[in-house]
PDB file of N, CA, C and O in Angstrom, chain B, residues numbered from 101:
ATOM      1  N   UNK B 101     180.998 -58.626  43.994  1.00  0.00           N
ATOM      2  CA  UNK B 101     180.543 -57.243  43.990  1.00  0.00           C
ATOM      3  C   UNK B 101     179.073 -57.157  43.608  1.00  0.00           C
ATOM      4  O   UNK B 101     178.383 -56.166  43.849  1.00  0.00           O
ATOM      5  N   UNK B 102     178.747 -57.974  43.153  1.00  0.00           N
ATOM      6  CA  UNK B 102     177.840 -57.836  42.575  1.00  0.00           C
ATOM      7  C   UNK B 102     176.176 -58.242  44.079  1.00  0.00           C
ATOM      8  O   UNK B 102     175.111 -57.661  44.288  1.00  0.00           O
ATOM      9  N   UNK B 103     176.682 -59.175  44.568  1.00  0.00           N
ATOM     10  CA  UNK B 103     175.844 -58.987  45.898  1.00  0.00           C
ATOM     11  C   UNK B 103     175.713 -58.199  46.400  1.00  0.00           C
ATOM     12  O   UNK B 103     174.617 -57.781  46.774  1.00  0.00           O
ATOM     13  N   UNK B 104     176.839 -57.662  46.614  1.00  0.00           N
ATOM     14  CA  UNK B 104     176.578 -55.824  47.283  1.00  0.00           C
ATOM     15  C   UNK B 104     176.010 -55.020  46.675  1.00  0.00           C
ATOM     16  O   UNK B 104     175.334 -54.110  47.156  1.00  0.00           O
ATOM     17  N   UNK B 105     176.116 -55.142  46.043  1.00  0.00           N
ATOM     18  CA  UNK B 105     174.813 -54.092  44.929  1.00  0.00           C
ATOM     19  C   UNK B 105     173.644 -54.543  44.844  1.00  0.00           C
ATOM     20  O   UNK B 105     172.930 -53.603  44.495  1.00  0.00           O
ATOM     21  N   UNK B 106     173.011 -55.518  44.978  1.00  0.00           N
ATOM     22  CA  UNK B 106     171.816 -56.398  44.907  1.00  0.00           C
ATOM     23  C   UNK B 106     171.385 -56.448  46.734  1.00  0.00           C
ATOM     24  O   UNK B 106     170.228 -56.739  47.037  1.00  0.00           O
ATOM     25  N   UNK B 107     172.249 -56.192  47.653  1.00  0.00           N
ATOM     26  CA  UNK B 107     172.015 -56.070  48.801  1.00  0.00           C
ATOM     27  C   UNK B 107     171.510 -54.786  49.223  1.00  0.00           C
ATOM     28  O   UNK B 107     170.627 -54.538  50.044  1.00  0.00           O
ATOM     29  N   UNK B 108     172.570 -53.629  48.180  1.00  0.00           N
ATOM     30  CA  UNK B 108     172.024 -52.211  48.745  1.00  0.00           C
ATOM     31  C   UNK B 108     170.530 -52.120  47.803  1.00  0.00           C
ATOM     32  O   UNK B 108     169.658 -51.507  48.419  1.00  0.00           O
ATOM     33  N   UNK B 109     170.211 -52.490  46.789  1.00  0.00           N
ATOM     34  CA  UNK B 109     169.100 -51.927  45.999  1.00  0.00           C
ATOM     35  C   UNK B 109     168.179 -52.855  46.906  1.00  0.00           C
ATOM     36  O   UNK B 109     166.980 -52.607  47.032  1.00  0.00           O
ATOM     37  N   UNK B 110     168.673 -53.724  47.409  1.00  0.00           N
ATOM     38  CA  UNK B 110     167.394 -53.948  48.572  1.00  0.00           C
ATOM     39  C   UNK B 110     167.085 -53.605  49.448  1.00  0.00           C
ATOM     40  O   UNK B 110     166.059 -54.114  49.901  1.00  0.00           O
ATOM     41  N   UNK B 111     167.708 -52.633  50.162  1.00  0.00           N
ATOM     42  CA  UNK B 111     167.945 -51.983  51.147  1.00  0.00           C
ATOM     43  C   UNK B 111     167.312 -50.434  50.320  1.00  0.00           C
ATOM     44  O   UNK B 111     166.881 -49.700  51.209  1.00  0.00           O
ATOM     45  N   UNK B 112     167.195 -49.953  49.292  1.00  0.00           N
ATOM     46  CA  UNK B 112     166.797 -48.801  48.987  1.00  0.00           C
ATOM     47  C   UNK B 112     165.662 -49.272  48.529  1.00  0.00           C
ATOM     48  O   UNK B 112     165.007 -48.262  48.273  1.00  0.00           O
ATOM     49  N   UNK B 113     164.896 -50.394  48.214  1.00  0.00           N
ATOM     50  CA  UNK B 113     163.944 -50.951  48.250  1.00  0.00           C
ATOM     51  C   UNK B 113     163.183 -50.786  49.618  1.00  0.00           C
ATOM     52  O   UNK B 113     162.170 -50.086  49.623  1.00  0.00           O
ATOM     53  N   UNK B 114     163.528 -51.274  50.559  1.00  0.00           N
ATOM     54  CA  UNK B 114     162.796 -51.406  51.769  1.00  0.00           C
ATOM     55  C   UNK B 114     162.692 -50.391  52.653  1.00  0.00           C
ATOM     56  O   UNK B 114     162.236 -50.574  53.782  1.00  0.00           O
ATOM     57  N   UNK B 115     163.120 -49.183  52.204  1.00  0.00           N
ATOM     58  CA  UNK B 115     163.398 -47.759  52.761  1.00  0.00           C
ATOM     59  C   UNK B 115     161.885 -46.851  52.451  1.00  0.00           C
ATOM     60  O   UNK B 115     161.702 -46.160  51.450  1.00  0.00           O
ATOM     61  N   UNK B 116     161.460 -46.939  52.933  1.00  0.00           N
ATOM     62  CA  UNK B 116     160.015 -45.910  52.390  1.00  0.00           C
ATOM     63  C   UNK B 116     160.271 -44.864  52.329  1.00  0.00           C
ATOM     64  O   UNK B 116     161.339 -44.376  52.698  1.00  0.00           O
ATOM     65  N   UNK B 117     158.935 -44.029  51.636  1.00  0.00           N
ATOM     66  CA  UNK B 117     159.147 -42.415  51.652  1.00  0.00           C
ATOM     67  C   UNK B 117     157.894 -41.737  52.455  1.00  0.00           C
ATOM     68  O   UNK B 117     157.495 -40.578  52.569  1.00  0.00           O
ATOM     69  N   UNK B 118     157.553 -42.729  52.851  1.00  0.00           N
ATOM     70  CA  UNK B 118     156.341 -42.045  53.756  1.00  0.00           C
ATOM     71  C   UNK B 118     157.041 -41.450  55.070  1.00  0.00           C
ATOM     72  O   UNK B 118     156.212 -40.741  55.640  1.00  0.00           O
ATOM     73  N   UNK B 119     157.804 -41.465  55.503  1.00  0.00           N
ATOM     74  CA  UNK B 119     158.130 -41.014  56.728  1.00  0.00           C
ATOM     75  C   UNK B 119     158.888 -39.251  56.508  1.00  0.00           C
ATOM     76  O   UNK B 119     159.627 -38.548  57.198  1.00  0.00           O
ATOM     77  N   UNK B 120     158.401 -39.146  55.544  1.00  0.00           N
ATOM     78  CA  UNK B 120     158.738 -37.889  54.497  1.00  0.00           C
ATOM     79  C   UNK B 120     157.638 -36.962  54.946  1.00  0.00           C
ATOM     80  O   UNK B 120     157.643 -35.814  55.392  1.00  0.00           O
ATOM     81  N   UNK B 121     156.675 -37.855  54.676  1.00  0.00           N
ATOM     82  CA  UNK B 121     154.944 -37.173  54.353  1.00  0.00           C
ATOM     83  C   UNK B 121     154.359 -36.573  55.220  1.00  0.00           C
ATOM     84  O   UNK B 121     153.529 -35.690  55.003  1.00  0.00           O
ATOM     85  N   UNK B 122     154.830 -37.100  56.688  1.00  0.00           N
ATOM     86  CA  UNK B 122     154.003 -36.175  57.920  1.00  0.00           C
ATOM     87  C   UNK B 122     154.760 -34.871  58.225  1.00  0.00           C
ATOM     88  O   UNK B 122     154.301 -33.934  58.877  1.00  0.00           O
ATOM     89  N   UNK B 123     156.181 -34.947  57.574  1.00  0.00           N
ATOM     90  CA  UNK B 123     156.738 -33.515  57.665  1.00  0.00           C
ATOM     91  C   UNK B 123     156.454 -32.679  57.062  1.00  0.00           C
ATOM     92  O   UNK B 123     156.196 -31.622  57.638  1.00  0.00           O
ATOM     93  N   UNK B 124     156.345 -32.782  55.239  1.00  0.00           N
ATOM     94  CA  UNK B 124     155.951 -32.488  54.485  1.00  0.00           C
ATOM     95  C   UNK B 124     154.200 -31.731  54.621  1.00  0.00           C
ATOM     96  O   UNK B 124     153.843 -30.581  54.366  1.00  0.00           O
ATOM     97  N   UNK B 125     153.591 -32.632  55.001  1.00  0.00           N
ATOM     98  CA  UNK B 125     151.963 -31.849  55.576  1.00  0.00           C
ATOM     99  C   UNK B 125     152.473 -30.954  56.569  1.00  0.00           C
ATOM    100  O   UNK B 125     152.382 -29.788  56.184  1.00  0.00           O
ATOM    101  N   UNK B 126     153.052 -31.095  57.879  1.00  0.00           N
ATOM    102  CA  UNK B 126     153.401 -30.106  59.396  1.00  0.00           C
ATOM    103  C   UNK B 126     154.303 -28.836  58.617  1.00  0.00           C
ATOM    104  O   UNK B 126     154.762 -27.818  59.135  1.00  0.00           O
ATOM    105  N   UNK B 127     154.375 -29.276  57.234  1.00  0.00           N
ATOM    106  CA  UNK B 127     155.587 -27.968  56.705  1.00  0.00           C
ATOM    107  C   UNK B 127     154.279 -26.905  56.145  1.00  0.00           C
ATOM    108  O   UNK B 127     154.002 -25.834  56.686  1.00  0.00           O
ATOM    109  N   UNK B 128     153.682 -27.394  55.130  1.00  0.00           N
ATOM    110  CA  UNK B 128     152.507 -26.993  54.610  1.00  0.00           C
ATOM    111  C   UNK B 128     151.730 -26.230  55.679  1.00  0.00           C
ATOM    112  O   UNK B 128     151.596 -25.007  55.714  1.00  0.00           O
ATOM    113  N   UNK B 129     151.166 -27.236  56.665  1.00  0.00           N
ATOM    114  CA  UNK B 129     150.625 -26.035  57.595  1.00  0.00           C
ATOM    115  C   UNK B 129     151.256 -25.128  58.154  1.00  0.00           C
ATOM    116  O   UNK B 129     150.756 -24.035  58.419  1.00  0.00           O
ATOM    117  N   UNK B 130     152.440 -25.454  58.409  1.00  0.00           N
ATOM    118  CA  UNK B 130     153.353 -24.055  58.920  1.00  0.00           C
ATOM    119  C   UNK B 130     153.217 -22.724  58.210  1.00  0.00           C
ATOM    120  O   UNK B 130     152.733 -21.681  58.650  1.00  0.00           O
ATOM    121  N   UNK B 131     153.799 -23.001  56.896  1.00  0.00           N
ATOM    122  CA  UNK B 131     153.410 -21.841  55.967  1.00  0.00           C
ATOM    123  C   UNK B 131     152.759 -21.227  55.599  1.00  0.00           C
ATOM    124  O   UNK B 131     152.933 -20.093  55.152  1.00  0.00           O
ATOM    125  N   UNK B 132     151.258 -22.205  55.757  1.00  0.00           N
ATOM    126  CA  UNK B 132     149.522 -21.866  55.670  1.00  0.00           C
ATOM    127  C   UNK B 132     149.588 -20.793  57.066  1.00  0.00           C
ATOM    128  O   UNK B 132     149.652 -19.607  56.740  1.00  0.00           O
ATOM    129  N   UNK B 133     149.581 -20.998  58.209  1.00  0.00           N
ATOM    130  CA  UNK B 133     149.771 -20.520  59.573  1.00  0.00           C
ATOM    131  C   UNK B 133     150.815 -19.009  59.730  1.00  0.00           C
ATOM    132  O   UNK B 133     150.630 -17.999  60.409  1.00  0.00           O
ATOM    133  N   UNK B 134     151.969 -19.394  58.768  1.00  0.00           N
ATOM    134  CA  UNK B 134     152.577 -17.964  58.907  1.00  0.00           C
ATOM    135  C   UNK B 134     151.708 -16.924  58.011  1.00  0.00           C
ATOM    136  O   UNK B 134     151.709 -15.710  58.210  1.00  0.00           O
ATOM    137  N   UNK B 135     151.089 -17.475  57.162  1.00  0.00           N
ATOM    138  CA  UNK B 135     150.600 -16.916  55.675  1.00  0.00           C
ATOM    139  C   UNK B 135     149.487 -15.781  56.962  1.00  0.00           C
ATOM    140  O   UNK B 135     149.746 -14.660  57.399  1.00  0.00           O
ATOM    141  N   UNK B 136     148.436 -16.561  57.193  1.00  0.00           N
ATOM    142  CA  UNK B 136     147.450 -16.165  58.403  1.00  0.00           C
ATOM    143  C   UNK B 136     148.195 -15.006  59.157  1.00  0.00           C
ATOM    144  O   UNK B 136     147.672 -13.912  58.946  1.00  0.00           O
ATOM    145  N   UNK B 137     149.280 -14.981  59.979  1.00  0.00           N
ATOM    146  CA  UNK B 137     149.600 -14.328  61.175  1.00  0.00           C
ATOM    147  C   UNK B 137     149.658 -13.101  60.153  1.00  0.00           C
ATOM    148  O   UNK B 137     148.829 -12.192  60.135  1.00  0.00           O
ATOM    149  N   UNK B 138     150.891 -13.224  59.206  1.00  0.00           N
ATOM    150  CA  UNK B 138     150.976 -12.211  58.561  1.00  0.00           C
ATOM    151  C   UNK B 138     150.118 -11.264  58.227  1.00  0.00           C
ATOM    152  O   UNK B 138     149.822 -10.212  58.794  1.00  0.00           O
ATOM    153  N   UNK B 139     149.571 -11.987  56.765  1.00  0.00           N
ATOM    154  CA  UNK B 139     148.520 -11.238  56.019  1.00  0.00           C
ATOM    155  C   UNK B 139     147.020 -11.017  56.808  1.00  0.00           C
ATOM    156  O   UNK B 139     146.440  -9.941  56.660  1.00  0.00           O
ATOM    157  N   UNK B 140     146.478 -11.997  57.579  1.00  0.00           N
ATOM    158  CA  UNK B 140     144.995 -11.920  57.473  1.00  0.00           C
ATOM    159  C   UNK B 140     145.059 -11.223  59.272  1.00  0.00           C
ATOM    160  O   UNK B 140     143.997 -10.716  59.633  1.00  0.00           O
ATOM    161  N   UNK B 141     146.064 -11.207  60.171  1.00  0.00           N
ATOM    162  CA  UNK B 141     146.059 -10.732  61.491  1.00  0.00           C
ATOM    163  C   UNK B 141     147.003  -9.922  61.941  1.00  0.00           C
ATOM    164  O   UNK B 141     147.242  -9.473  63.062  1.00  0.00           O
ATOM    165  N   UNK B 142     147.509  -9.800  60.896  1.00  0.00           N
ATOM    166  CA  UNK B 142     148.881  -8.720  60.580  1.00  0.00           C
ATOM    167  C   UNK B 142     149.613  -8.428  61.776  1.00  0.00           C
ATOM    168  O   UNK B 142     150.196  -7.431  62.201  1.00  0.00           O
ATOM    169  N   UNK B 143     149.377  -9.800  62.269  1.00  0.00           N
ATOM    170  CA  UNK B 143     150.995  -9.835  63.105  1.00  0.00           C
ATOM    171  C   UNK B 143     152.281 -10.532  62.403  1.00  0.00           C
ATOM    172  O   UNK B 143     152.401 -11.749  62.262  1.00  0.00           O
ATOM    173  N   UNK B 144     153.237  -9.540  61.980  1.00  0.00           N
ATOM    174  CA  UNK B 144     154.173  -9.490  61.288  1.00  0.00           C
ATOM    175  C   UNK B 144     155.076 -10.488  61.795  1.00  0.00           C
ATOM    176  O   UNK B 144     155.478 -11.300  60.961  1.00  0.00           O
ATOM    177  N   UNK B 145     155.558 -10.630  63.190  1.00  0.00           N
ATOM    178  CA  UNK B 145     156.732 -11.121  63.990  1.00  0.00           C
ATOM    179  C   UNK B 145     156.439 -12.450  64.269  1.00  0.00           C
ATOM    180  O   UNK B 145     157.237 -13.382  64.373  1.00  0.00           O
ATOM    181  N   UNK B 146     155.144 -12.464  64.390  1.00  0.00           N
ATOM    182  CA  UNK B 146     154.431 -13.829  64.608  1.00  0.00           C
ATOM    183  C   UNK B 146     155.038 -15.094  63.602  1.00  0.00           C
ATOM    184  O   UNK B 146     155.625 -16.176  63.634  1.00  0.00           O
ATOM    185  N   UNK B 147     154.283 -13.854  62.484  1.00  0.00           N
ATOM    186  CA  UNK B 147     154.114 -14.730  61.071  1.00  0.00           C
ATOM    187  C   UNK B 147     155.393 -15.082  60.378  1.00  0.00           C
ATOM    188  O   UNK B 147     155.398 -15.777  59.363  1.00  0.00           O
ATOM    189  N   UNK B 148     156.684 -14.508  61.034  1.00  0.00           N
ATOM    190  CA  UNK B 148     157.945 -14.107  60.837  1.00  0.00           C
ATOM    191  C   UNK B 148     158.645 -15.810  61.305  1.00  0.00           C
ATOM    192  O   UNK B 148     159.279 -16.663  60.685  1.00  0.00           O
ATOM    193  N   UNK B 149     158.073 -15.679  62.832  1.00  0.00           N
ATOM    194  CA  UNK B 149     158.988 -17.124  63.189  1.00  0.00           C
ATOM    195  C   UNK B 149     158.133 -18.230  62.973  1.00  0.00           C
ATOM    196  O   UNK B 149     158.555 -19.384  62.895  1.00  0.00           O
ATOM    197  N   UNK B 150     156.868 -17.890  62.869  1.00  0.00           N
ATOM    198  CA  UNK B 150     156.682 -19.780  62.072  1.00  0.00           C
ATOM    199  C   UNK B 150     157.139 -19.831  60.806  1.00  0.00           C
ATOM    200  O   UNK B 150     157.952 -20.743  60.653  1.00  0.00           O
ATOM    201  N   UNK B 151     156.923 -19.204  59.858  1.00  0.00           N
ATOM    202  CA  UNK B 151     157.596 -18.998  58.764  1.00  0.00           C
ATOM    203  C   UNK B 151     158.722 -19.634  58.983  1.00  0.00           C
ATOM    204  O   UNK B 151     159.310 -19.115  58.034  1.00  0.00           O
ATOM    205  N   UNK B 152     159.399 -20.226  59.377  1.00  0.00           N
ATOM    206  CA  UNK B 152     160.895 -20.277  59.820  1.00  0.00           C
ATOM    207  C   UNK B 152     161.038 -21.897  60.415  1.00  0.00           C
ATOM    208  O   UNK B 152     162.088 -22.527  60.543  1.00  0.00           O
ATOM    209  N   UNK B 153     159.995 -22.243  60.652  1.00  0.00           N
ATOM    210  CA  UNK B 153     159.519 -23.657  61.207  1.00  0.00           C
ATOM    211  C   UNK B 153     159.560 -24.615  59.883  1.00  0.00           C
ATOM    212  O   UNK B 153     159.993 -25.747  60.098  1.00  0.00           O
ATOM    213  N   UNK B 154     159.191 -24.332  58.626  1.00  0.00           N
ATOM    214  CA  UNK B 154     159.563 -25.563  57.664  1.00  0.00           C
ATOM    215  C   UNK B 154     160.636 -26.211  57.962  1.00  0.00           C
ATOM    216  O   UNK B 154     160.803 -27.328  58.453  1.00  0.00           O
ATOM    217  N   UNK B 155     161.440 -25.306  57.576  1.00  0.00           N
ATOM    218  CA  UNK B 155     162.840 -25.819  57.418  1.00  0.00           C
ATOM    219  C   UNK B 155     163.441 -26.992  58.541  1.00  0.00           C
ATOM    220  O   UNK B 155     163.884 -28.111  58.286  1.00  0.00           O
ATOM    221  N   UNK B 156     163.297 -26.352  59.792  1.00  0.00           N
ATOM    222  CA  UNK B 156     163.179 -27.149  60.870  1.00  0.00           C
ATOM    223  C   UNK B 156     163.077 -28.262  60.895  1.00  0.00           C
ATOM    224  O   UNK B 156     163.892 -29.122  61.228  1.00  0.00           O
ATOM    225  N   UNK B 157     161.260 -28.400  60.265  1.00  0.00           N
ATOM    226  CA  UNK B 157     160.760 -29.472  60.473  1.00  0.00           C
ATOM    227  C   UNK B 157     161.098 -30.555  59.108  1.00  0.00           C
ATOM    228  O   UNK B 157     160.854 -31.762  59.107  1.00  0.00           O
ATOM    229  N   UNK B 158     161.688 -29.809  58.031  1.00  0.00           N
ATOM    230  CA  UNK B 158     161.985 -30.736  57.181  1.00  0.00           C
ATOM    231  C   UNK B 158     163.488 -31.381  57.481  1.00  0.00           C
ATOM    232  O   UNK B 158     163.859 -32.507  57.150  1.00  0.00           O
ATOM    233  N   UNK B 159     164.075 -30.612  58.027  1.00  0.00           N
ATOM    234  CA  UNK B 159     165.593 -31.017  58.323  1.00  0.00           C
ATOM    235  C   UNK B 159     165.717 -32.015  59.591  1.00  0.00           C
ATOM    236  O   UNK B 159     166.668 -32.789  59.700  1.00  0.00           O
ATOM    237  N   UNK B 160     164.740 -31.933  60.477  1.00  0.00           N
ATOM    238  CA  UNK B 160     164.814 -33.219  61.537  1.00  0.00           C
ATOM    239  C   UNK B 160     164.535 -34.508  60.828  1.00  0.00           C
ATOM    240  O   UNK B 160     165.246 -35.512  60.890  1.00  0.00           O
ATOM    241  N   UNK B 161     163.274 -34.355  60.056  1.00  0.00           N
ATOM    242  CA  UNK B 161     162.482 -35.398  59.334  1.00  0.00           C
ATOM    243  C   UNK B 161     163.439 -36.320  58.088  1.00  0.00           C
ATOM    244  O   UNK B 161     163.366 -37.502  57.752  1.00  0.00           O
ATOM    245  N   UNK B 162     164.392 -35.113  57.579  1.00  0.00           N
ATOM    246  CA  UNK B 162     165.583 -35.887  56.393  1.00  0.00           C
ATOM    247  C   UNK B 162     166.861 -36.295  57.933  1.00  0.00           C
ATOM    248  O   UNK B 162     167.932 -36.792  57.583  1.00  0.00           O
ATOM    249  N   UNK B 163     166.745 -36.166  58.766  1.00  0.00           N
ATOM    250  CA  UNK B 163     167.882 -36.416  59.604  1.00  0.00           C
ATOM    251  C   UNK B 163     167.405 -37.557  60.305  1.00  0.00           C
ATOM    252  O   UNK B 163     168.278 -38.168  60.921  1.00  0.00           O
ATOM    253  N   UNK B 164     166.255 -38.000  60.371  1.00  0.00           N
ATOM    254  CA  UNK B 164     165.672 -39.076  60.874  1.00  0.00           C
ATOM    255  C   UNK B 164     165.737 -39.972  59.741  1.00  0.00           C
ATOM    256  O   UNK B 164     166.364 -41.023  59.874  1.00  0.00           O
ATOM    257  N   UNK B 165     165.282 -39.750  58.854  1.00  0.00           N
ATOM    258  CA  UNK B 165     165.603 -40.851  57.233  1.00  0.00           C
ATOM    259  C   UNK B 165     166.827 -41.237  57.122  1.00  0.00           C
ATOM    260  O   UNK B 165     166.986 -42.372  56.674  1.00  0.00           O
ATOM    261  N   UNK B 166     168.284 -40.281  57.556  1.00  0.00           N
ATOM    262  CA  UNK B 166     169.405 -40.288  56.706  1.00  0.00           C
ATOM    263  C   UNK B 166     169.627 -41.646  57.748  1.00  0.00           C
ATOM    264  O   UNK B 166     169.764 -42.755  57.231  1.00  0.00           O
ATOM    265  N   UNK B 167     169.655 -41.468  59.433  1.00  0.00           N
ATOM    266  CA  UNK B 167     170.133 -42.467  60.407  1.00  0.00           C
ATOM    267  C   UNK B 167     169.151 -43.679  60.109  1.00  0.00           C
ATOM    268  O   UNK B 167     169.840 -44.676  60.328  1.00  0.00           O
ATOM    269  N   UNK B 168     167.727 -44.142  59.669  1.00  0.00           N
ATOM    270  CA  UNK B 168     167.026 -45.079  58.798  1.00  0.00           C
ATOM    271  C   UNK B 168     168.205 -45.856  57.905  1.00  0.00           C
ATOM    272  O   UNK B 168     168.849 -46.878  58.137  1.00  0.00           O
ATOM    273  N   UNK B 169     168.203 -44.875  56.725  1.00  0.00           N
ATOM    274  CA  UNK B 169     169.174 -45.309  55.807  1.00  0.00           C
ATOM    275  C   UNK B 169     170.860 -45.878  56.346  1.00  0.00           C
ATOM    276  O   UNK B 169     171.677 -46.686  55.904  1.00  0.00           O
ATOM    277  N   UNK B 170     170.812 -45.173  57.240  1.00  0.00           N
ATOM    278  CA  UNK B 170     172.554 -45.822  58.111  1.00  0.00           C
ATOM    279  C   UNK B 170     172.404 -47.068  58.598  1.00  0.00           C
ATOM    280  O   UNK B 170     173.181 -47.992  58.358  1.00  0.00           O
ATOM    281  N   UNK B 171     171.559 -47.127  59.188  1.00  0.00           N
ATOM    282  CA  UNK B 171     171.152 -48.401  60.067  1.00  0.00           C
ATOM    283  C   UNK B 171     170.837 -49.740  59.442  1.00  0.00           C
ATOM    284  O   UNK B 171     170.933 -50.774  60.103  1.00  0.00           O
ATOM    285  N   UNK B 172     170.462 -49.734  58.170  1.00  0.00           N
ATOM    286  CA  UNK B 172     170.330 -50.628  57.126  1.00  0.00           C
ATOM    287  C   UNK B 172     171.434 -50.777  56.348  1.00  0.00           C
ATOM    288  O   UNK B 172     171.712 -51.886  55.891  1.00  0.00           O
ATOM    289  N   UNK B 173     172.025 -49.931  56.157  1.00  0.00           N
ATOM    290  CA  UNK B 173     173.077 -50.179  55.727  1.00  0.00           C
ATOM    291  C   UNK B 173     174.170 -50.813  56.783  1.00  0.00           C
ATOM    292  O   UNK B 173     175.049 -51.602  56.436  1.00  0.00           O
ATOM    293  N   UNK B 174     174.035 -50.488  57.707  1.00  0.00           N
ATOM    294  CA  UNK B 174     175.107 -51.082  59.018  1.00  0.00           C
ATOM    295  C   UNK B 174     174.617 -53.001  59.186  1.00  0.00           C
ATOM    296  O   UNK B 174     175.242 -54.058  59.110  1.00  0.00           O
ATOM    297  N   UNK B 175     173.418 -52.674  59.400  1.00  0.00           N
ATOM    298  CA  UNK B 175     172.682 -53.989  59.098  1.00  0.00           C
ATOM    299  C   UNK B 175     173.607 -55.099  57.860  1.00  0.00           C
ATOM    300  O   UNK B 175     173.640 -56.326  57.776  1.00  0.00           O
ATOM    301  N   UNK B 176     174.182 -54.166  57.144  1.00  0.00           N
ATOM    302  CA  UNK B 176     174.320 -55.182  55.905  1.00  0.00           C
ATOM    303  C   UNK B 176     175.513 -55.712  55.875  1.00  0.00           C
ATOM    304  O   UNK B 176     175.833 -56.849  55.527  1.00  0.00           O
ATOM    305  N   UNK B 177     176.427 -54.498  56.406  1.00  0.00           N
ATOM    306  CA  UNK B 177     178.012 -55.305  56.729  1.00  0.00           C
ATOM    307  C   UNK B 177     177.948 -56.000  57.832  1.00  0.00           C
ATOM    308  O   UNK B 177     178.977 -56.573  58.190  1.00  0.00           O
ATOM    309  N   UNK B 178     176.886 -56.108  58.537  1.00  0.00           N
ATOM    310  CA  UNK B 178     177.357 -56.952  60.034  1.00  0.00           C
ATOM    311  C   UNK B 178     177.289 -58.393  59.370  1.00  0.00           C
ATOM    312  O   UNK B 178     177.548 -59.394  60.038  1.00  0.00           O
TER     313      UNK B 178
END
């Protein structure tokens, strides 16, 4: 048992978090961008559906990590 545990912490070892980071910035500007439509061009509806784009873009970006993380792990029982 104890390999398997020394197998997965290597495997959560070799997993980065950068593939986090370009969503994380594309989220930021989203919000920067709805902030704009809204307040500074006061298009309301505009500013309404990018506003709405974080989430999106953070939920593809953790759904791309989670199948990362599967695949290494599949890696380990083969």
């Amino acid at each position: 048992m104890v390999d398997t545990d020394d197998a997965v912490a290597d495997v959560a070892e070799d997993i980065d978090a950068d593939g986090l980071g370009t969503a994380v910035i594309a989220s930021i500007g989203s919000v920067a961008l709805a902030l704009y439509f809204y307040y500074v061009r006061g298009d309301k509806q505009p500013g309404q559906f990018v506003g709405l784009w974080p989430t999106t873009i953070l939920a593809v970006a953790s759904y791309f990590k989670l199948e990362e993380i599967r695949q290494k792990l599949d890696e380990l029982d083969a």
